[in-house]
C-alpha positions in Angstrom: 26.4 -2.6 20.6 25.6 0.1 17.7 27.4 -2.2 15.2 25.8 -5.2 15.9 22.2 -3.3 16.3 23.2 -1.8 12.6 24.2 -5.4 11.5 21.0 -6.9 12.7 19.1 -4.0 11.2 20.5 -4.6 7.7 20.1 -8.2 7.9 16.3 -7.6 8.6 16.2 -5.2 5.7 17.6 -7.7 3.5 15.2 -10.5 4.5 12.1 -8.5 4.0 13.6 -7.6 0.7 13.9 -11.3 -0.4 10.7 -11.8 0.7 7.8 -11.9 -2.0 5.9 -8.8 -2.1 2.1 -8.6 -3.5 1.9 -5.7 -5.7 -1.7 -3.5 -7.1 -0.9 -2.0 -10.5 -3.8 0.4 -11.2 -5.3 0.0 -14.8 -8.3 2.3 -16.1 -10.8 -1.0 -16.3 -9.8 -1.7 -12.2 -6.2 -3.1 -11.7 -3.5 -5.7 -11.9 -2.2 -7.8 -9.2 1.5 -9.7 -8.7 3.5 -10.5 -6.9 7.3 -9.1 -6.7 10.0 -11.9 -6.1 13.5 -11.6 -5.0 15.7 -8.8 -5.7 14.0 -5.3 -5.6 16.4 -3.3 -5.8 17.2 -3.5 -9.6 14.5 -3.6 -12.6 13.0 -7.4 -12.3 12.2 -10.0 -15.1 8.4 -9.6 -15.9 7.0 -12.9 -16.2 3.6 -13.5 -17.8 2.1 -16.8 -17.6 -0.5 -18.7 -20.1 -4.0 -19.0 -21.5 -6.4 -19.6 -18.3 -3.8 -20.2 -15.4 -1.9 -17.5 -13.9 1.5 -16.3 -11.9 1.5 -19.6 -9.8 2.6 -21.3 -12.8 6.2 -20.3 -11.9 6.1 -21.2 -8.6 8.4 -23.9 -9.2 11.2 -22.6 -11.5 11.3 -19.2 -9.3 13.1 -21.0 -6.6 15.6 -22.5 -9.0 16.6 -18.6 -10.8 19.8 -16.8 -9.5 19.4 -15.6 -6.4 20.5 -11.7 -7.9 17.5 -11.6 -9.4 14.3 -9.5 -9.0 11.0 -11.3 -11.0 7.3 -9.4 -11.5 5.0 -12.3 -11.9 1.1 -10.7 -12.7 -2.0 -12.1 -13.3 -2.9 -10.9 -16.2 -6.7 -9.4 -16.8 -9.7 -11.6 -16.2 -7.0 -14.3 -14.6 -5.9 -15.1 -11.0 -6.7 -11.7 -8.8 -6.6 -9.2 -11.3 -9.9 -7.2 -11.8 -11.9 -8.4 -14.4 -13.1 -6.3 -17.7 -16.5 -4.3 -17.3 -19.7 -6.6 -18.7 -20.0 -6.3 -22.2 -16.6 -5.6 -22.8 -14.3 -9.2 -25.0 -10.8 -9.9 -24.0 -8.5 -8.9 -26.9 -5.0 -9.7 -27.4 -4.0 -5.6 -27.4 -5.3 -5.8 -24.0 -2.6 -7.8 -22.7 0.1 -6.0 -24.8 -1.2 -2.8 -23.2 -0.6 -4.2 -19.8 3.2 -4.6 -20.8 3.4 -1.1 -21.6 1.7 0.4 -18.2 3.2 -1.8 -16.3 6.4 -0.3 -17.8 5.2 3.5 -17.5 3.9 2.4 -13.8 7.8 1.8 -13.1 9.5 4.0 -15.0 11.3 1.4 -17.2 12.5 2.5 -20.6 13.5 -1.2 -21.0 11.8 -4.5 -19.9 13.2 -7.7 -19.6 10.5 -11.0 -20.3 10.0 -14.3 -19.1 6.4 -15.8 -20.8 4.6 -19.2 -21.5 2.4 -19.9 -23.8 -0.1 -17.4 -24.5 2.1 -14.7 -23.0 5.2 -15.9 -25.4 2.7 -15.3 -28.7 2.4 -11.7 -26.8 6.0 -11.3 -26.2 6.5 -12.1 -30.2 4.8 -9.2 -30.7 5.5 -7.3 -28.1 9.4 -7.7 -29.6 8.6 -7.2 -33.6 7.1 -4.0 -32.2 9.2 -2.8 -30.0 12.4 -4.3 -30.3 14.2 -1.5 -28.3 12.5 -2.0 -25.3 13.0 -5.2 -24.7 16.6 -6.3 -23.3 15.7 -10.2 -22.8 12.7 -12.6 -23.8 12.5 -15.9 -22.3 9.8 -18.1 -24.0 8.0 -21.0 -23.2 6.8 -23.7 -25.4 5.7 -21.2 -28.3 8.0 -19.6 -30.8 5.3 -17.6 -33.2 1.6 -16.5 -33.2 -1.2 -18.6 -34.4 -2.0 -19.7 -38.4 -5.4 -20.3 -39.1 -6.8 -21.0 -43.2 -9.2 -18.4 -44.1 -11.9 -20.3 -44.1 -10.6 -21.7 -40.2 -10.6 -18.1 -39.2 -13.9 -17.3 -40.1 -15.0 -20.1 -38.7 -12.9 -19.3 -35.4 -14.7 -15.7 -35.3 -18.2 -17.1 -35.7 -17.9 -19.5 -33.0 -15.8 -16.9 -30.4 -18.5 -14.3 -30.7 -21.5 -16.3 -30.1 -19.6 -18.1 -27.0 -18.3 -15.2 -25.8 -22.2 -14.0 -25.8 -22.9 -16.9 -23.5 -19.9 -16.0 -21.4 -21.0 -12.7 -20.9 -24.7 -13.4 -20.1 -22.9 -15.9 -17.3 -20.5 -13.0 -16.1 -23.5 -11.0 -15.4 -25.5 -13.6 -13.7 -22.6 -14.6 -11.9 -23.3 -11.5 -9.3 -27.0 -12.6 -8.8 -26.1 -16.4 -8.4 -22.9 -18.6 -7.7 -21.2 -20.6 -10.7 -21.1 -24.4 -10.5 -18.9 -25.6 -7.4 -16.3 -28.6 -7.1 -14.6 -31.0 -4.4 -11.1 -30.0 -4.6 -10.0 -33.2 -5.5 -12.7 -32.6 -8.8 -11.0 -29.3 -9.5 -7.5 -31.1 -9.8 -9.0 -33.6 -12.3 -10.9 -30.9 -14.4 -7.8 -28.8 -14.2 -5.7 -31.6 -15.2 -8.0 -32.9 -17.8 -8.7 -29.6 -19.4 -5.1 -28.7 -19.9 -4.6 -32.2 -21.9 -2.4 -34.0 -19.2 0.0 -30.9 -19.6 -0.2 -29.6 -15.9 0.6 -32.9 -14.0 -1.7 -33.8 -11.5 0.6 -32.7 -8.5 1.2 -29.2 -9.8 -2.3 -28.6 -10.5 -2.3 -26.5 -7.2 0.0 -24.0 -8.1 -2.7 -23.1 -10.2 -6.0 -23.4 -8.7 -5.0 -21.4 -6.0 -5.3 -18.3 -7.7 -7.7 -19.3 -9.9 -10.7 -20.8 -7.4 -13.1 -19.4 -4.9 -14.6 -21.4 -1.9 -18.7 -21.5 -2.2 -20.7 -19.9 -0.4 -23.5 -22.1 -0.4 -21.6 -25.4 -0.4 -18.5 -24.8 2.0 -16.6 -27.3 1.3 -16.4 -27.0 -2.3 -15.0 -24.2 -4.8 -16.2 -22.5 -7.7 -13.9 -21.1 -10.5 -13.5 -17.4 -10.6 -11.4 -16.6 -12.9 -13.6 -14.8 -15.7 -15.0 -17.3 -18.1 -15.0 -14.8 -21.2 -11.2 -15.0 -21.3 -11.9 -18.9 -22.7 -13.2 -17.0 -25.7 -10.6 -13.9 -25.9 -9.5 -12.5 -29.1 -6.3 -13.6 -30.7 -3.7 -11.9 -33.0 -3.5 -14.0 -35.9 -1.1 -13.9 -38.4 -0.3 -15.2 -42.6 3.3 -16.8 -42.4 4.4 -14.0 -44.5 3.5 -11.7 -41.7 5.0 -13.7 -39.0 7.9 -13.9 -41.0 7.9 -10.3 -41.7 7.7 -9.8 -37.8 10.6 -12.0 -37.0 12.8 -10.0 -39.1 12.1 -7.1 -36.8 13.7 -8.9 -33.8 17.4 -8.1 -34.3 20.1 -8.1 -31.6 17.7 -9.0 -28.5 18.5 -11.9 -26.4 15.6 -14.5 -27.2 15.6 -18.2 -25.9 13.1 -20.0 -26.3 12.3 -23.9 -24.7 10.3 -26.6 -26.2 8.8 -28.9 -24.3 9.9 -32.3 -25.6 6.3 -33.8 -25.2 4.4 -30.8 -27.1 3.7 -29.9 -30.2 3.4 -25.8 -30.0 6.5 -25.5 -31.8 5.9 -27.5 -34.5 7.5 -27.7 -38.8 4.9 -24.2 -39.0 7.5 -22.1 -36.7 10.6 -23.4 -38.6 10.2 -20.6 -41.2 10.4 -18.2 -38.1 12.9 -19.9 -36.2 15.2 -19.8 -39.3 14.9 -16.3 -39.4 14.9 -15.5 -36.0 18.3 -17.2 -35.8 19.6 -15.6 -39.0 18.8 -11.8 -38.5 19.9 -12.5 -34.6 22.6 -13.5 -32.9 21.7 -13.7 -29.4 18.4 -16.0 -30.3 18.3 -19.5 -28.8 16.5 -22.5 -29.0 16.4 -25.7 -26.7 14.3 -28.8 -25.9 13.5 -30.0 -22.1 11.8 -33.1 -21.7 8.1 -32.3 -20.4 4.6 -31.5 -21.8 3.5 -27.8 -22.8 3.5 -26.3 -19.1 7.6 -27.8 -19.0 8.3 -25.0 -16.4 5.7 -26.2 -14.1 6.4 -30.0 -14.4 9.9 -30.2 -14.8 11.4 -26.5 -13.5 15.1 -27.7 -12.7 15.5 -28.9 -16.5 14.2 -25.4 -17.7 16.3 -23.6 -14.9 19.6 -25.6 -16.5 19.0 -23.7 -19.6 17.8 -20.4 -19.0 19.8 -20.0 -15.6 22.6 -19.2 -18.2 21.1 -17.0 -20.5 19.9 -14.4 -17.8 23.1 -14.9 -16.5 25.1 -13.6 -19.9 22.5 -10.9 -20.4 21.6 -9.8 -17.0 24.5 -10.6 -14.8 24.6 -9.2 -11.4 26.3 -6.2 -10.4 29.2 -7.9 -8.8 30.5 -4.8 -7.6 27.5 -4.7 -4.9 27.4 -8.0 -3.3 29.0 -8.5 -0.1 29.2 -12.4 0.0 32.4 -14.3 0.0 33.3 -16.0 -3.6 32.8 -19.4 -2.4 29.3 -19.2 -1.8 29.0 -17.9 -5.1 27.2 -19.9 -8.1 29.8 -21.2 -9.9 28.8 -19.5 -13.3 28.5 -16.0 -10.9 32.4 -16.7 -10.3 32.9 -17.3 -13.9 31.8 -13.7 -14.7 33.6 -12.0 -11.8 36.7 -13.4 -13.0 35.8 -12.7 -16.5 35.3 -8.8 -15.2 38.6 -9.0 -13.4 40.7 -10.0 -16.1 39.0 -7.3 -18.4 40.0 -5.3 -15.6 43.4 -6.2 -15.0 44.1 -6.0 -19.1 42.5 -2.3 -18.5 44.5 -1.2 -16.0 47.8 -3.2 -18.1 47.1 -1.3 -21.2 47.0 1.8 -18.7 50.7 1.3 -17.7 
């Protein structure tokens, strides 16, 4: 009877561990939110979604990852259920590269394995020219490089963010006195949808909403958006080429793979410079094409997961030595690697004699 109480104890233990856990990362402006898939018993992939959505933009690939894995999906500030910044106070691109590193210091990690899209891979660029040490794995989404703009574009660019982020923040603070516009659901889907270009397909436009709407109070059958508006207007990192190219060469010897969406044109002939370097200064750097629009994870996550479901698994491999399942039930590229460990093993232990 005590062995099959301990049994039945374990297996609970294991199934609350795969289950998702919401976590509340404390920040000095308020705090973070995410929410902890998988594995948490090892250091997890931190994935960081785009501009405007937030972590239910993986809600699709996350299913398809190896099942070894631990992932950290946040919203980052101003997005999803994270707190807002005070009033008066722009979204800047530091920010969100200062949320890497607390998150980091929150944990303990001296290392951090990445997973971004969009907005979050220009980050993760950075983040990597910077600190190239701390990062074990990048995965990237549909953006290889930060953002060129002429001269005179950029001043341009600066002119108009200020004065809308003005009107943003004059909404922000009437926002506590009186509700935003409200939607149908069905409207939302279409706004949503329409605002992204066509890239979030009409069917997935949920994953995202749901973290990013509110129901009204006034009208209960609609919704009102409340994620903060002043993140429309944030403040990029821009670069020259020459200092993109300059960052690149930073980026040696960390794993980096990187998927275009075959529909989009983020990763256009102005990232080839980058990419040429990237792939020149290091050998672990990848780069693939999945058919799909910008938010390819979303729309078409079992084509992404054929490519990256690899990678992780060359760079962050389980620790075989810990599981306790039989080998047949194994993925097939997990077997691979065991019997890739036991030969090393068995040539070890050879060399010994």
């Amino acid at each position: 009877m005590t062995g099959t109480s301990t049994a039945s104890n374990e297996m609970e233990q294991t199934d609350e561990q795969e289950q998702p856990m919401d976590v509340r990362i404390n920040m000095p402006w308020g705090y973070v939110v995410g929410r902890w898939y998988g594995n948490r018993q090892v250091r997890p992939i931190l994935a960081l979604h785009g501009w405007l959505d937030n972590l239910g933009t993986w809600n699709e690939l996350l299913p398809l990852l190896p099942k070894h894995l631990g992932v950290l999906c946040i919203d980052l500030p101003g997005h999803g259920f994270s707190s807002k910044l005070p009033e008066g106070i722009a979204y800047h691109f530091v920010d969100y590269l200062c949320v890497i590193l607390r998150i980091m210091e929150e944990y303990g990690w001296q290392k951090v394995s990445l997973m971004a899209h969009s907005m979050s891979a220009m980050l993760c660029f950075i983040f990597a020219s910077l600190y190239p040490n701390r990062l074990d794995m990048l995965i990237s989404i549909d953006i290889v490089r930060t953002r060129y703009r002429k001269p005179p574009s950029q001043i341009d660019y600066l002119r108009t963010n200020i004065e809308r982020y003005m009107v943003e923040d004059e909404r922000f603070a009437n926002a506590k006195r009186e509700e935003p516009p409200s939607y149908t659901w069905n409207e939302l889907e279409h706004v949503l949808h329409k605002g992204s270009d066509g890239s979030v397909a009409m069917e997935n436009t949920h994953h995202i909403l749901e973290r990013n709407v509110a129901r009204s109070t006034k009208y209960p059958e609609k919704y009102f958006f409340s994620r903060d508006g002043r993140c429309k207007y944030y403040f990029e990192f821009h670069t020259s080429p020459p200092f993109a190219a300059e960052l690149a060469r930073t980026i040696r010897n960390v794993p980096y793979c990187v998927i275009k969406g075959s529909e989009s044109n983020f990763i256009d002939e102005e990232s080839q410079e980058v990419i040429d370097i990237l792939r020149s200064n290091n050998p672990h750097f990848e780069l693939h094409e999945v058919k799909g629009t910008h938010h390819v994870h979303l729309n078409n996550a079992k084509g992404v997961a054929e490519i990256i479901n690899p990678f992780i698994m060359h760079h962050r491999p389980p620790q075989l030595d810990n599981w306790t399942v039989d080998a047949e039930e194994l993925p097939e590229v997990v077997q691979d690697f065991a019997l890739a460990v036991d030969e090393v093993k068995r040539r070890k232990r050879k060399s010994n004699l």
